[in-house]
N, C-alpha and C positions, 0 to 999 in steps of 0.2 A: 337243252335246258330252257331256251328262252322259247322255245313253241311251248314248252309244258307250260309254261307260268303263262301263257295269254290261252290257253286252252282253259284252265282253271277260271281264268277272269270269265271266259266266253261262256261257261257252262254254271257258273255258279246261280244258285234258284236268289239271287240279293234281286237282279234284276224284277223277279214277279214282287216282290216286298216293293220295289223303288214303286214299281206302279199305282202297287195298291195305295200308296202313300200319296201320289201323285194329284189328284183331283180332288185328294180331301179339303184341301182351303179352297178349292172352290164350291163344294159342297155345303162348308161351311157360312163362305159368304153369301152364297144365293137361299141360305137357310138365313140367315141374318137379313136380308132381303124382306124374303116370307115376314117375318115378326116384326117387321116397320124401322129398321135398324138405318140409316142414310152412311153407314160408313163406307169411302171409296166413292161416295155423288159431291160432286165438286161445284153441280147448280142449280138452284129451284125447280126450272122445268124438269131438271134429272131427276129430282126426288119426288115430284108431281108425278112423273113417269110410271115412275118403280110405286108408287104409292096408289095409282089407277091400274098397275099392274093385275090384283083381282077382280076388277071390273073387267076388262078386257078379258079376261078367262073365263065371264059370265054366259060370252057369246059363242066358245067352245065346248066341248065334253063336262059334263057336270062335275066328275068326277075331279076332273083340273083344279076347279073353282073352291069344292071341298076343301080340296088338300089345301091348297093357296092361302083357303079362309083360316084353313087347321096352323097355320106358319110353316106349311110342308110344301118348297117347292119341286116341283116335278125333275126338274134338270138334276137337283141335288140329289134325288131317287137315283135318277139316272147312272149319276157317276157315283155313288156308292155299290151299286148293281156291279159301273166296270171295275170298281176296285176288286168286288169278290171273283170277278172272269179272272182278273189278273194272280190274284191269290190260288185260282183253278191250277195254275202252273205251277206251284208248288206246295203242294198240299197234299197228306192222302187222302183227304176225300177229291181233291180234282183228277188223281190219277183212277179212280172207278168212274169217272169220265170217259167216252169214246173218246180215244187218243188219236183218232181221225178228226172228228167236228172240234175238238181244242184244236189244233192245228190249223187248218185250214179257218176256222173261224180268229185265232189269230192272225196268219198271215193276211188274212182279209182286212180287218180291225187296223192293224198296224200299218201296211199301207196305205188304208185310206185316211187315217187321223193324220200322219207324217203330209200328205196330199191336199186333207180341207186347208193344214195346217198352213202349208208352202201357196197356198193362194189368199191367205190372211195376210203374210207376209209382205206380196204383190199388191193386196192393197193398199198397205203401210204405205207402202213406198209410192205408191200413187200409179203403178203398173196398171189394177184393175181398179172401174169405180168403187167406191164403198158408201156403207149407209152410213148417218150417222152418229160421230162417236165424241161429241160433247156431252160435256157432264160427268165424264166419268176418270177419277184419279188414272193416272199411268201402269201404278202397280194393279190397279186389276184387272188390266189387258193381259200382264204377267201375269197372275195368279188364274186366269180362264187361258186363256190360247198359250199361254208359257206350260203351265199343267196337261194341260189335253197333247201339245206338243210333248213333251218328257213323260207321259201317259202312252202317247202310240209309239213311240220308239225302243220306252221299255217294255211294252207288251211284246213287239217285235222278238225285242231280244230273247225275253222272257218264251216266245215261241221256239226261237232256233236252241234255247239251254234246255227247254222243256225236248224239245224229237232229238237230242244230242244225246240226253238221258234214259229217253226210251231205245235209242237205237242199240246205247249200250247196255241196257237189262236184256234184251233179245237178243244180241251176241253171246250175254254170259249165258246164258239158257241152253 
């Protein structure tokens, strides 16, 4: 009895939903960025920062600078992009997906975000040097590295419920 109820937790598709959910308040806030918003900058220079932010994207890819000038930050693409990989796992359109490249492109994803993640960590804490992190409220350390952390580990999971699933539709076959 009590393996079938943690088999249920291990397999159930919530974990690809928890992901997709995951990175969106950061998406949001680096979108709120983009449109000149200061919420979460705690000091002038921070908001001088974030406010030269599309200047500084002047001297990279055009394309960057567009988007930036449009209120469209790139990061924020980014992780709407992993929300939909995450969604890949429980979906029928993710399942007409190679259930090879899902796989392996999650195990990949999910070990290394859990890894950037574990040396953010070690900065914290003063293990490794870190750059700069005046200016900016506490919760949006949470909201970026706390998301992207609970982002790679429910993809993870999200991986192992996803080949649990398919192992068991090719058994029933």
């Amino acid at each position: 009895m009590r393996l079938e109820i943690g088999r249920k937790t291990y397999i159930t598709k919530g974990w690809g939903y928890v992901a997709a959910l995951a990175l969106l308040p950061y998406a949001i806030l680096k979108s709120l960025w983009a449109w000149g918003s200061t919420v979460g900058i705690t000091t002038k220079e921070a908001v001088q920062n974030v406010a030269g932010f599309g200047d500084t994207l002047e001297k990279g890819p055009a394309f960057l600078n567009t988007l930036y000038n449009l209120g469209i930050d790139f990061t924020a693409i980014l992780a709407i992009l992993a929300s939909l990989f995450a969604l890949a796992f429980v979906t029928s359109w993710g399942e007409k997906l190679s259930n090879r490249v899902l796989i392996i492109s999650g195990w990949s994803v999910g070990v290394l975000t859990v890894l950037i993640c574990c040396l953010t960590a070690l900065q914290f804490l003063g293990v490794l040097p870190k750059g700069d992190t005046e200016g900016l409220a506490i919760w949006v350390y949470m909201v970026t590295y706390g998301g992207l952390f609970l982002w790679g580990v429910t993809v993870f999971l999200a991986t192992l419920s996803f080949q649990h699933r398919i192992k068991n539709k090719q058994s029933i076959h």
